[in-house]
Each structure stands twice: as structure tokens, then as C-alpha cells.
C-alpha positions in Angstrom: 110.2 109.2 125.8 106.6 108.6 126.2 105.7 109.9 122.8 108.3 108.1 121.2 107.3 105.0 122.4 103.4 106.1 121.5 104.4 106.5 117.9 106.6 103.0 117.6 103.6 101.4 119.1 100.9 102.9 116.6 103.2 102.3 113.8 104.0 98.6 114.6 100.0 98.1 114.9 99.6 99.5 112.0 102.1 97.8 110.3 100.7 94.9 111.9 97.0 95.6 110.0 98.9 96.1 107.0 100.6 92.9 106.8 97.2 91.2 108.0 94.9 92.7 105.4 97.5 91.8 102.4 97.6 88.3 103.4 94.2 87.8 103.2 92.6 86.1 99.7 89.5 87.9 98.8 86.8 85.5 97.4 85.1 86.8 94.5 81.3 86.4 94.3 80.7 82.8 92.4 77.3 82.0 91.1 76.5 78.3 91.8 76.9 77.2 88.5 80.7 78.9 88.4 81.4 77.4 92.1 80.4 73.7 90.6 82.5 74.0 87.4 85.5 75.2 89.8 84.4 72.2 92.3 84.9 70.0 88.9 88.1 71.2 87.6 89.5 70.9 91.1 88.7 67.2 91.7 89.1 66.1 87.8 92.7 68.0 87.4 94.1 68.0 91.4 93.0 64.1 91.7 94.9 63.2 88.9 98.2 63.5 90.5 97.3 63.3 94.3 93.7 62.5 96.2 92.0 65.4 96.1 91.8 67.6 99.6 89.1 68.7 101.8 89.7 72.2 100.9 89.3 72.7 104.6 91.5 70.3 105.5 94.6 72.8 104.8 94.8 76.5 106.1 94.4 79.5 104.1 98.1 80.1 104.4 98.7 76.7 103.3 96.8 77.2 100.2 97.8 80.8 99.5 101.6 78.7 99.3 100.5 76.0 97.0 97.7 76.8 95.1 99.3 79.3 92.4 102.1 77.1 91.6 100.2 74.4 91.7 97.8 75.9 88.8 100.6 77.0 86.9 103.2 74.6 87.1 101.6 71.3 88.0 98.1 71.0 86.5 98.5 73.8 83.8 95.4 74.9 83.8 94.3 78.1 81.6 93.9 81.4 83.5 90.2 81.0 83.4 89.8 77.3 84.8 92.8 78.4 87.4 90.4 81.4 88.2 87.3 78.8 88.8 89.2 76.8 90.8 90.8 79.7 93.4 87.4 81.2 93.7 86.4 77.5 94.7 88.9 77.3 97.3 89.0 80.3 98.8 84.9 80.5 98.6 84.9 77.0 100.0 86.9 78.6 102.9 85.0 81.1 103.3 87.9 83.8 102.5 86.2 87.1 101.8 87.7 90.4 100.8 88.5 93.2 98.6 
């Protein structure tokens, strides 16, 4: 009995860890020049449908809900200026990973 409930425990942690590391962004390294253009395209193309955020001002869970869609759907940016603009966020959050 012990041992089963040893080995539901260490795989419900580890399931746990899992599910923890996945939802994580990872921030990719952004020179400064790369992190301004991103700052750029986020206030010129966000602010002209809403005020623009503090990027701090929503969670990472928040963003990791909107910001895709948002990039695609709404402002329609190209996959390089939607790239600029998540590695501004989540840098700007200090989100670091993979």
C-alpha cells in the first residue's frame, strides 16, 4: 500500500513539473536594437485598436492566452514583426527558458 501510494505521489509531482515547465514562454535573447523595434511594433500596431498595456500589467498566463491570436488575427502582423513583438513581451516580463 505504501509503495503504491509512493509511486502516485512521484508521478503526480512529476506530472506536476511537466505541466509547469510547458507552460512557461522562453524569452529568446533580444539585442537592444531588436527589443526597441519589438517595443515599436507593439505600441504602433496594439495602440491602434486599444491603449497599449504595461506589459506588466497582465500575467504571463494572461498573455500566453491573448498574445498569439492577437498577432494573427487582430493586428496581422508578419511572422517576423509578431516574433519582435513576443520576444518584447515575454523579455519585458522577464520570462526565460528553453
Amino acid at each position: 500500500m505504501r509503495i503504491n501510494l509512493f509511486i502516485v505521489c512521484l508521478l503526480m509531482t512529476a506530472l506536476y513539473a511537466c505541466g509547469v515547465k510547458s507552460a512557461q514562454k522562453s524569452a529568446p535573447t533580444l539585442s537592444n536594437a531588436d527589443h526597441a523595434v519589438g517595443k515599436t511594433i507593439y505600441q504602433e500596431k496594439c495602440g491602434k485598436c486599444h491603449p497599449v498595456f504595461d506589459v506588466k500589467s497582465k500575467s504571463v498566463d494572461r498573455w500566453s492566452q491573448v498574445l498569439q491570436p492577437m498577432i494573427k488575427d487582430k493586428a496581422k502582423l508578419n511572422e517576423a514583426d509578431g516574433k519582435l513583438v513576443e520576444a518584447f513581451v515575454w523579455n519585458e516580463l522577464g520570462v526565460k527558458g528553453k
